[in-house]
PyMOL commands that place a pseudoatom at each C-alpha (Angstrom):
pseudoatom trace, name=CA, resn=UNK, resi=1, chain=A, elem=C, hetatm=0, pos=[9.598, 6.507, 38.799]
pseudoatom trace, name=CA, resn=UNK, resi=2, chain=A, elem=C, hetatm=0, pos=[9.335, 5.414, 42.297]
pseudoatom trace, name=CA, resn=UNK, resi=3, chain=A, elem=C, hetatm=0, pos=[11.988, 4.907, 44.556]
pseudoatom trace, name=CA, resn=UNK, resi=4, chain=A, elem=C, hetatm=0, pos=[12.356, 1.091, 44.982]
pseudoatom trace, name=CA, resn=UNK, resi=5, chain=A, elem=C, hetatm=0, pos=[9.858, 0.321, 41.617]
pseudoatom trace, name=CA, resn=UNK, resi=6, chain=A, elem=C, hetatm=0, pos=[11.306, -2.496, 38.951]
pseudoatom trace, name=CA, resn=UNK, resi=7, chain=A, elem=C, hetatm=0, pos=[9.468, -2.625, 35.610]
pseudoatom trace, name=CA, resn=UNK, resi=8, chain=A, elem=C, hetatm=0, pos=[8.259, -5.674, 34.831]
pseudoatom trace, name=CA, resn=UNK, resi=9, chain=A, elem=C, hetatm=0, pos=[10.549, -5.290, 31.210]
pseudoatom trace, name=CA, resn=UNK, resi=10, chain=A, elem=C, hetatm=0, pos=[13.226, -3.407, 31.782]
pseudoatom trace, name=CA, resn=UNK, resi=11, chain=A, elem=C, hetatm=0, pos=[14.415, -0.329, 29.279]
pseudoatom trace, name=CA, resn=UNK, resi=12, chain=A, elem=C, hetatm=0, pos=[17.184, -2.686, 28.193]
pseudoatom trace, name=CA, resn=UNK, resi=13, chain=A, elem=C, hetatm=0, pos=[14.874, -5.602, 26.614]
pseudoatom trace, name=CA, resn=UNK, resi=14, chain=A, elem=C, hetatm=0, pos=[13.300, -5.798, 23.359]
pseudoatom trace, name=CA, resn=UNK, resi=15, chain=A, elem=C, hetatm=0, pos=[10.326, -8.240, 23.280]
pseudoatom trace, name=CA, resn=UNK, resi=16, chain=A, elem=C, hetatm=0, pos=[8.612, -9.181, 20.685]
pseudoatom trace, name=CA, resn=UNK, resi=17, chain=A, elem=C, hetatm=0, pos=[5.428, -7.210, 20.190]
pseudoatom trace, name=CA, resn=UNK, resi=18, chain=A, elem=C, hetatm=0, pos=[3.709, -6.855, 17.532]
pseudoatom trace, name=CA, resn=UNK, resi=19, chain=A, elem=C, hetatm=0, pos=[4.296, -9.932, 15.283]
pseudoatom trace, name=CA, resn=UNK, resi=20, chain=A, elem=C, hetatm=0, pos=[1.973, -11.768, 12.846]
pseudoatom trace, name=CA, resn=UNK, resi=21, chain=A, elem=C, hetatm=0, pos=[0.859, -14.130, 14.896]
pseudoatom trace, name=CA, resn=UNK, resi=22, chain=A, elem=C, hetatm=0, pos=[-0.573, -11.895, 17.259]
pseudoatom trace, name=CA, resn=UNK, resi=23, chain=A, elem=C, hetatm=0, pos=[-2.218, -9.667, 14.224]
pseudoatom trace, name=CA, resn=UNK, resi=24, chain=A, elem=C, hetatm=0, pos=[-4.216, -12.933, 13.428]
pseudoatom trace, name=CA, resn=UNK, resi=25, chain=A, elem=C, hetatm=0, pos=[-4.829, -14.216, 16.640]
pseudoatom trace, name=CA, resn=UNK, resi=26, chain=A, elem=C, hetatm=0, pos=[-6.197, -10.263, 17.278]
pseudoatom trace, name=CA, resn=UNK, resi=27, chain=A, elem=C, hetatm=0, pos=[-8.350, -10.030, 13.973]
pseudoatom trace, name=CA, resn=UNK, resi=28, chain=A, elem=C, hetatm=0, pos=[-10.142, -13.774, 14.856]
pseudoatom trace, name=CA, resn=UNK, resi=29, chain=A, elem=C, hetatm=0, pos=[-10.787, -13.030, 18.844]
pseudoatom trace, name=CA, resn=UNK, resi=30, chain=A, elem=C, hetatm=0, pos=[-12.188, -9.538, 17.789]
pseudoatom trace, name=CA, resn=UNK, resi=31, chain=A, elem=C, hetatm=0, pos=[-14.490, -11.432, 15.463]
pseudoatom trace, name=CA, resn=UNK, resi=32, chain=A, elem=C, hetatm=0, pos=[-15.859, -13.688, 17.920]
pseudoatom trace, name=CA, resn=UNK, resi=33, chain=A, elem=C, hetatm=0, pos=[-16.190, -10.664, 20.446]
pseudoatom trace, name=CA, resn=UNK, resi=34, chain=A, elem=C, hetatm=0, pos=[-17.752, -8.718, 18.313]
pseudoatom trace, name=CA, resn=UNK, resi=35, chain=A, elem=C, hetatm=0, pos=[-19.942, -11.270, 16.463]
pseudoatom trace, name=CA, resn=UNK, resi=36, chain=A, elem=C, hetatm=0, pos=[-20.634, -12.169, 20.631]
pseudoatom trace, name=CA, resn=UNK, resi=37, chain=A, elem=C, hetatm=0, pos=[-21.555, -8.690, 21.840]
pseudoatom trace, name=CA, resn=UNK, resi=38, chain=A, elem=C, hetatm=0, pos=[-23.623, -7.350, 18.797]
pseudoatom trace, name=CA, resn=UNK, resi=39, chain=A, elem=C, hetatm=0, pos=[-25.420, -10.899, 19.197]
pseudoatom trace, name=CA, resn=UNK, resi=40, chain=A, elem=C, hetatm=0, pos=[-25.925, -10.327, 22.887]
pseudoatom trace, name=CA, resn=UNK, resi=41, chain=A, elem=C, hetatm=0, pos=[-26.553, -6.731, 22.380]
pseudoatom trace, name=CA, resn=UNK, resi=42, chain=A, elem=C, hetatm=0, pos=[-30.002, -7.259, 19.450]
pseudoatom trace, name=CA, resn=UNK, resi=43, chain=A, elem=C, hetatm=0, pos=[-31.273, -9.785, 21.570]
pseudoatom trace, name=CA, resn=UNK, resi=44, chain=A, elem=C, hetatm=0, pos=[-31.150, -8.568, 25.096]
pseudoatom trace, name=CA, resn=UNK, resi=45, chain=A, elem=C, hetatm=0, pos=[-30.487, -4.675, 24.241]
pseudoatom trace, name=CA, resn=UNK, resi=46, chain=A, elem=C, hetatm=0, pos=[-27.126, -4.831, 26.366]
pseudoatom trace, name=CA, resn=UNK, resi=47, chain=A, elem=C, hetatm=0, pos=[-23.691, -5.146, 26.149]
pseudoatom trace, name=CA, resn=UNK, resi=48, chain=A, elem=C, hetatm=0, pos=[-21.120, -5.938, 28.125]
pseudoatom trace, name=CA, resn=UNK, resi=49, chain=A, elem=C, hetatm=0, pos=[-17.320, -4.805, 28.368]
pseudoatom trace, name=CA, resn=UNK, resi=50, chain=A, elem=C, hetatm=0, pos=[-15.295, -8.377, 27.154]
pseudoatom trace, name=CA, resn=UNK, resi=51, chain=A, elem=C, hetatm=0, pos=[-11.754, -6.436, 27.860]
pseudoatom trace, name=CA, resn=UNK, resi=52, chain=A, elem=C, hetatm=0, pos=[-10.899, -9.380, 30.906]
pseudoatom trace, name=CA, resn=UNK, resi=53, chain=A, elem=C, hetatm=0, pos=[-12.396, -11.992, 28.631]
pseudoatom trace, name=CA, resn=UNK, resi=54, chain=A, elem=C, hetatm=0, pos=[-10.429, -11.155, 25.857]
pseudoatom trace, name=CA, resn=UNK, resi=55, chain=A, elem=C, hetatm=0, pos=[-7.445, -11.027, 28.101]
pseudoatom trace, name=CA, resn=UNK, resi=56, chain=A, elem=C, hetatm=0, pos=[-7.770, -14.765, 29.090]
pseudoatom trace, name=CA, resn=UNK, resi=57, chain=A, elem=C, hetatm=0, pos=[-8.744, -15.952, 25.698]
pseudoatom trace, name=CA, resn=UNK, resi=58, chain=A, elem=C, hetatm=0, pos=[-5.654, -14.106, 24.636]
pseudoatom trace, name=CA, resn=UNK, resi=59, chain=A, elem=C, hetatm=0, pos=[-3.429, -15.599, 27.188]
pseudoatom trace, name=CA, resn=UNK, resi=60, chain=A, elem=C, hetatm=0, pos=[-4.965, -18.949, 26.553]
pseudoatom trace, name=CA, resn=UNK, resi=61, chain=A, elem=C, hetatm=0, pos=[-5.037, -19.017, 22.742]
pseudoatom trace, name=CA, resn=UNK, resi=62, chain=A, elem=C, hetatm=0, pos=[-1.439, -17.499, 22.377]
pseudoatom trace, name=CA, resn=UNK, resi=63, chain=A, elem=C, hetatm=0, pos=[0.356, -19.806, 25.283]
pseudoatom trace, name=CA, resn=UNK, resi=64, chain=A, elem=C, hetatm=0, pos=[-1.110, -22.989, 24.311]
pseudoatom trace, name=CA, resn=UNK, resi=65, chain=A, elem=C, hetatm=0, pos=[0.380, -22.397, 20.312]
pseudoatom trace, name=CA, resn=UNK, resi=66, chain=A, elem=C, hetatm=0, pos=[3.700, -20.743, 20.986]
pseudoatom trace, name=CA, resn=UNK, resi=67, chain=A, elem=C, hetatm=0, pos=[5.911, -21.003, 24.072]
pseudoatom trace, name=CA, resn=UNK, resi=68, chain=A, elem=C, hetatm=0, pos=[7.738, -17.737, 23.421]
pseudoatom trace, name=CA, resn=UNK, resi=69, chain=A, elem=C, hetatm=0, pos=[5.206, -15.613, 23.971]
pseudoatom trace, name=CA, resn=UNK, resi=70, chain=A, elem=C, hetatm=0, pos=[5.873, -11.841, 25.441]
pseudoatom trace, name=CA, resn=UNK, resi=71, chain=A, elem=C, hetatm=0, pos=[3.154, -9.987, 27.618]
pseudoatom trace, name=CA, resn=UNK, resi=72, chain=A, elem=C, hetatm=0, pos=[3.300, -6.950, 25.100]
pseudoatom trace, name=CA, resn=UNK, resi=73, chain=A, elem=C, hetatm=0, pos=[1.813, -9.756, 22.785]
pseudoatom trace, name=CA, resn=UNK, resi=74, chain=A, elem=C, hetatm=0, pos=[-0.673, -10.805, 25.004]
pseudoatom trace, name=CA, resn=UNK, resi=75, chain=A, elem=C, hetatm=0, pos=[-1.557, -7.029, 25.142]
pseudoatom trace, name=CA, resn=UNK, resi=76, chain=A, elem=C, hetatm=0, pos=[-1.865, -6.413, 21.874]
pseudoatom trace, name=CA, resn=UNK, resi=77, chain=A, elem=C, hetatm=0, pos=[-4.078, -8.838, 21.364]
pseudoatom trace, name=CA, resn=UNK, resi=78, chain=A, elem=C, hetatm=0, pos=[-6.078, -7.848, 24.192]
pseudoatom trace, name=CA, resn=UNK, resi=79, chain=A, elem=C, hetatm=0, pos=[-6.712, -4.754, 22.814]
pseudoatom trace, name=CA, resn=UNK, resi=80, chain=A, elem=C, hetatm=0, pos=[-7.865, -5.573, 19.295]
pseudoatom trace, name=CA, resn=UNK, resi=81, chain=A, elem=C, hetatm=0, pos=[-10.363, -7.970, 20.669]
pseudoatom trace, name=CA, resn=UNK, resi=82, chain=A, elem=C, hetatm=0, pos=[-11.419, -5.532, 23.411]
pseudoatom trace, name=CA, resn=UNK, resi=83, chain=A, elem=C, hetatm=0, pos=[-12.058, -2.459, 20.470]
pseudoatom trace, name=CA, resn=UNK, resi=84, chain=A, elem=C, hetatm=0, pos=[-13.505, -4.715, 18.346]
pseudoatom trace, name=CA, resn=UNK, resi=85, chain=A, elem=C, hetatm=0, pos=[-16.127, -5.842, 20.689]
pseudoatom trace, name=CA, resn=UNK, resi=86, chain=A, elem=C, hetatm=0, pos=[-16.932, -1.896, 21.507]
pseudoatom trace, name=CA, resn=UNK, resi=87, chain=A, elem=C, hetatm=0, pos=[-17.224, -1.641, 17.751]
pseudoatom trace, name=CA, resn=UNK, resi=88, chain=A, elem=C, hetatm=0, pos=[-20.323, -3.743, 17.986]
pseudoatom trace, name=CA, resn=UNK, resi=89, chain=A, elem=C, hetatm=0, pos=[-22.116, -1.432, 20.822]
pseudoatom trace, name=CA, resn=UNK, resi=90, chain=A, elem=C, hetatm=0, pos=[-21.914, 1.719, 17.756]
pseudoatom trace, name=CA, resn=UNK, resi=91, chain=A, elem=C, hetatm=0, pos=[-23.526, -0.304, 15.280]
pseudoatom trace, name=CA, resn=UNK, resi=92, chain=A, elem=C, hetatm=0, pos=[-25.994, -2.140, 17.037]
pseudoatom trace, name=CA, resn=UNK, resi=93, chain=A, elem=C, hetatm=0, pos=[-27.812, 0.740, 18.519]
pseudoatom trace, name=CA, resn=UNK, resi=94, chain=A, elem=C, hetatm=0, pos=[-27.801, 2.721, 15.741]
pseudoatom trace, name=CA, resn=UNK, resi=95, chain=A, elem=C, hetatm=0, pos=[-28.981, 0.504, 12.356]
pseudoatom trace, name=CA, resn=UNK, resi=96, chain=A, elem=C, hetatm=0, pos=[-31.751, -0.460, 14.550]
pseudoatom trace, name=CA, resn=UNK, resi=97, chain=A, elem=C, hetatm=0, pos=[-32.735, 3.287, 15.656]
pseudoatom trace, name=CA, resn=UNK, resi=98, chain=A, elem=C, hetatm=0, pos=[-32.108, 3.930, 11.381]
pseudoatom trace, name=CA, resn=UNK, resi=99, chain=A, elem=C, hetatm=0, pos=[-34.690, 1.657, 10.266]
pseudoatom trace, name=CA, resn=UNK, resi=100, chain=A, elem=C, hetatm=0, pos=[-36.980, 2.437, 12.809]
pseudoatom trace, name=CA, resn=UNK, resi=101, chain=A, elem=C, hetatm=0, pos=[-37.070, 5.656, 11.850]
pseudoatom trace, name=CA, resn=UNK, resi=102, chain=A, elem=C, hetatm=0, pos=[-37.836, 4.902, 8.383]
pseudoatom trace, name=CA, resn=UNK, resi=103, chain=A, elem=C, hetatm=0, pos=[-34.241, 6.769, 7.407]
pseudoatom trace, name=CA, resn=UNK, resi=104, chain=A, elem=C, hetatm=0, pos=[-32.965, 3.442, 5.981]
pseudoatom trace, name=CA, resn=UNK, resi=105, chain=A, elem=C, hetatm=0, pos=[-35.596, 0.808, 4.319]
pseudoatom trace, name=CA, resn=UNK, resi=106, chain=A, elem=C, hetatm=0, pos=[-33.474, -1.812, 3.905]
pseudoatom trace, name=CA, resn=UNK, resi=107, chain=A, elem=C, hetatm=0, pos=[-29.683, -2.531, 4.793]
pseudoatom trace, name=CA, resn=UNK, resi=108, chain=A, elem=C, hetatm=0, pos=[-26.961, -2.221, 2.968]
pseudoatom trace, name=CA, resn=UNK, resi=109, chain=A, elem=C, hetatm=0, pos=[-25.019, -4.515, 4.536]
pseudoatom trace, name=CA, resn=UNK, resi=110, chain=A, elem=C, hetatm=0, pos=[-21.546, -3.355, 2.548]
pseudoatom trace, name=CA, resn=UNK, resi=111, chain=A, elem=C, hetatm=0, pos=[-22.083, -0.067, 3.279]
pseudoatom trace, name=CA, resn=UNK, resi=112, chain=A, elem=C, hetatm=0, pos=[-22.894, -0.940, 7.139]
pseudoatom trace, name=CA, resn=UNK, resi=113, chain=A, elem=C, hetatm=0, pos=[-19.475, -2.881, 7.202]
pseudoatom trace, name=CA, resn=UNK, resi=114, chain=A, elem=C, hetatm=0, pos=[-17.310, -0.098, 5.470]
pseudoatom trace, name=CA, resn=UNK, resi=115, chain=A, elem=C, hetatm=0, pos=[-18.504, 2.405, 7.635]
pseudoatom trace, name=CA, resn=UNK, resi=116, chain=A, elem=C, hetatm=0, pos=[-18.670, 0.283, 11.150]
pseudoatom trace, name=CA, resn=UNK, resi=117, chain=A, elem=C, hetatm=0, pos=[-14.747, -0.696, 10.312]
pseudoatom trace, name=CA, resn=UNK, resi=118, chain=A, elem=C, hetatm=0, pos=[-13.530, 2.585, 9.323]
pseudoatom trace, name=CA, resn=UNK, resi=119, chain=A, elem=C, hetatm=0, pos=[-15.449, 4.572, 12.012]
pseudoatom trace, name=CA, resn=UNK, resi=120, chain=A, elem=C, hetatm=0, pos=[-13.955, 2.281, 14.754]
for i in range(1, 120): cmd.bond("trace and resi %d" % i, "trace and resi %d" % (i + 1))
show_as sticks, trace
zoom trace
């Protein structure tokens, strides 16, 4: 460590990190980031990195229900909504390219879901 550097939480504390509230808060802001990029993604072939987005959503979702909320908490959320809205970039430029090909003819949209979640 550098000479003269504090952590911002020390080795001694023990916030709260992962808790329930921030698993759901996580699982519906990665929805909306993902259902966001994959929509932004088919219709203008881009996507776009939400990370800071999800960051202030996180911040702003989480500190306007609960007034003891840790940073670690705000991180953790952060980051499921961040890899869930990269999840979105894998699928949407690759069903597309499938069916264009003629390798899929329709969409087996079960299939599409079990394989997006569990490849992510």
């Amino acid at each position: 460590m550098a000479a003269g550097h504090e952590p911002y939480i020390s080795a001694n504390e023990n916030p709260k990190e992962l808790t329930l509230r921030v698993i759901l808060v996580g699982i519906v802001l990665g929805v909306l980031m993902t259902a966001a990029n994959a929509y932004l993604g088919l219709y203008a072939g881009m996507t776009v990195s939400a990370s800071i987005p999800a960051a202030v959503m996180s911040m702003i979702i989480l500190r306007t229900m609960f007034k003891d909320v840790s940073i670690l908490e705000n991180n953790a959320v952060q980051t499921m909504a961040s890899a869930g809205e990269s999840l979105a970039a894998g699928v949407i430029f690759t069903v597309p390219a499938l069916l264009v090909m003629n390798l899929w003819t329709s969409i087996q949209w079960m299939e599409t879901l079990i394989i997006a979640t569990l490849g992510g």
